[in-house]
C-alpha positions in Angstrom: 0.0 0.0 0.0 1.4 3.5 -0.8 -1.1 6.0 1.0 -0.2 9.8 2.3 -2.8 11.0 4.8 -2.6 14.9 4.5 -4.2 18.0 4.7 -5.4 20.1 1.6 -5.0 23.2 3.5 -1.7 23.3 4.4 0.8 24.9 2.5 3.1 22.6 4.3 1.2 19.3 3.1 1.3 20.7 -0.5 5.1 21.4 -0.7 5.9 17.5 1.1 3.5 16.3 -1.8 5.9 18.3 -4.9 9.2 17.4 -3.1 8.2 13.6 -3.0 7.5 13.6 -6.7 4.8 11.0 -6.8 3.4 8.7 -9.1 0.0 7.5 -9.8 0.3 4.3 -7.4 0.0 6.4 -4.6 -3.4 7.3 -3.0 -3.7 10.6 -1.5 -6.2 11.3 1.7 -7.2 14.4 2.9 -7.7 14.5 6.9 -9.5 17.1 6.8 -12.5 15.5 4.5 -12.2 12.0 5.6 -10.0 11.5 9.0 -7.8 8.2 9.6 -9.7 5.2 10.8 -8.9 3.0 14.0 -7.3 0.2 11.9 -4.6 2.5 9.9 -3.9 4.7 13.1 -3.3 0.9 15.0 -0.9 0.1 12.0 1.0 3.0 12.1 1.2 2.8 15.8 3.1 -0.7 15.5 5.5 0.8 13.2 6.6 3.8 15.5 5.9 2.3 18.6 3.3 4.9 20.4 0.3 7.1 19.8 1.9 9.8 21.2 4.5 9.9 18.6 1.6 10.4 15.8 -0.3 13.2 18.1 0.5 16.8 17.6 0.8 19.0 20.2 1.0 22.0 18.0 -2.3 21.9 17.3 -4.1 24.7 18.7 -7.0 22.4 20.2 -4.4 21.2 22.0 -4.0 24.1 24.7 -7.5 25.6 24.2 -8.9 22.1 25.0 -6.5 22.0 28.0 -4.6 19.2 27.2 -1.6 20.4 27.8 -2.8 20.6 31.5 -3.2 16.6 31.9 -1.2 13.4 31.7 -2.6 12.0 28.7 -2.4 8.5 28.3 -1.9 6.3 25.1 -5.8 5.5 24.8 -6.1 9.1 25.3 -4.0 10.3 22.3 -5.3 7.8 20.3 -9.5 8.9 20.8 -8.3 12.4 20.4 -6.5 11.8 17.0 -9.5 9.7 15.7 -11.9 12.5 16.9 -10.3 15.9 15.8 -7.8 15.6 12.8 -6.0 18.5 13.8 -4.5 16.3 16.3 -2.4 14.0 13.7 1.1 14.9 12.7 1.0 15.7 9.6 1.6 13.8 7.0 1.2 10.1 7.4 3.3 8.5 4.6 2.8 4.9 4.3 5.1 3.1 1.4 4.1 -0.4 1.7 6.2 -1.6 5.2 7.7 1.9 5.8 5.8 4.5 7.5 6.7 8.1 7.9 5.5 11.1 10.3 5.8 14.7 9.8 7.0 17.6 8.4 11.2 17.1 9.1 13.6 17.7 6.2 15.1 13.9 7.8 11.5 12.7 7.2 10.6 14.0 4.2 13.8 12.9 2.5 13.7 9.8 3.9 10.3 9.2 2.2 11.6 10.4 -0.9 13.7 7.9 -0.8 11.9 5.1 0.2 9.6 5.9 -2.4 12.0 6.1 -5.6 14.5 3.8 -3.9 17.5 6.0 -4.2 
């Protein structure tokens, strides 16, 4: 499977999505329109080893909601991100076995990499 979740929006998003030059094998979901389901946000989970990892606490739900207040817990981050998109780190890059999180230069060339296998 070769699946980027993203957001439309973000100018960010769009820039990762011309630097990885990608092909027509790659399915593109926008967050924003149709968030991440339980099963994908498990998988991706096994692959970097916690839900916190994936959660963004840049997002500005984040303080306004208080969360920054609390001990959140892995179930926690994990209802929040499948709630509220804004909570994801975005994107999610998934290249068959390989996933990818965030916005990094490290990340983002590592993807690009992964995906044209240079």
């Amino acid at each position: 499977m070769k699946k980027i979740y993203h957001l439309s929006s973000c100018n960010t998003n769009q820039r990762i999505l011309k630097e990885l030059e990608l092909g027509d094998d790659v399915e593109l979901q926008d967050i924003k329109k149709e968030n991440i389901d339980e099963k994908t946000l498990d998988f991706i989970k096994e692959k970097v080893g916690s839900y916190e990892a994936m959660f963004s606490k840049r997002a500005m739900k984040y303080r306004s909601m208080g969360l920054n207040e609390i001990n959140l817990s892995e179930e926690d981050y994990k209802k929040y991100m499948l709630e509220e998109y804004t909570f994801l780190k975005r994107p999610f890059i998934i290249f068959d076995d390989e996933v990818f999180i965030g916005n990094s230069k490290k990340t983002v060339e590592a993807a690009r990499k992964a995906y044209h296998g240079n």
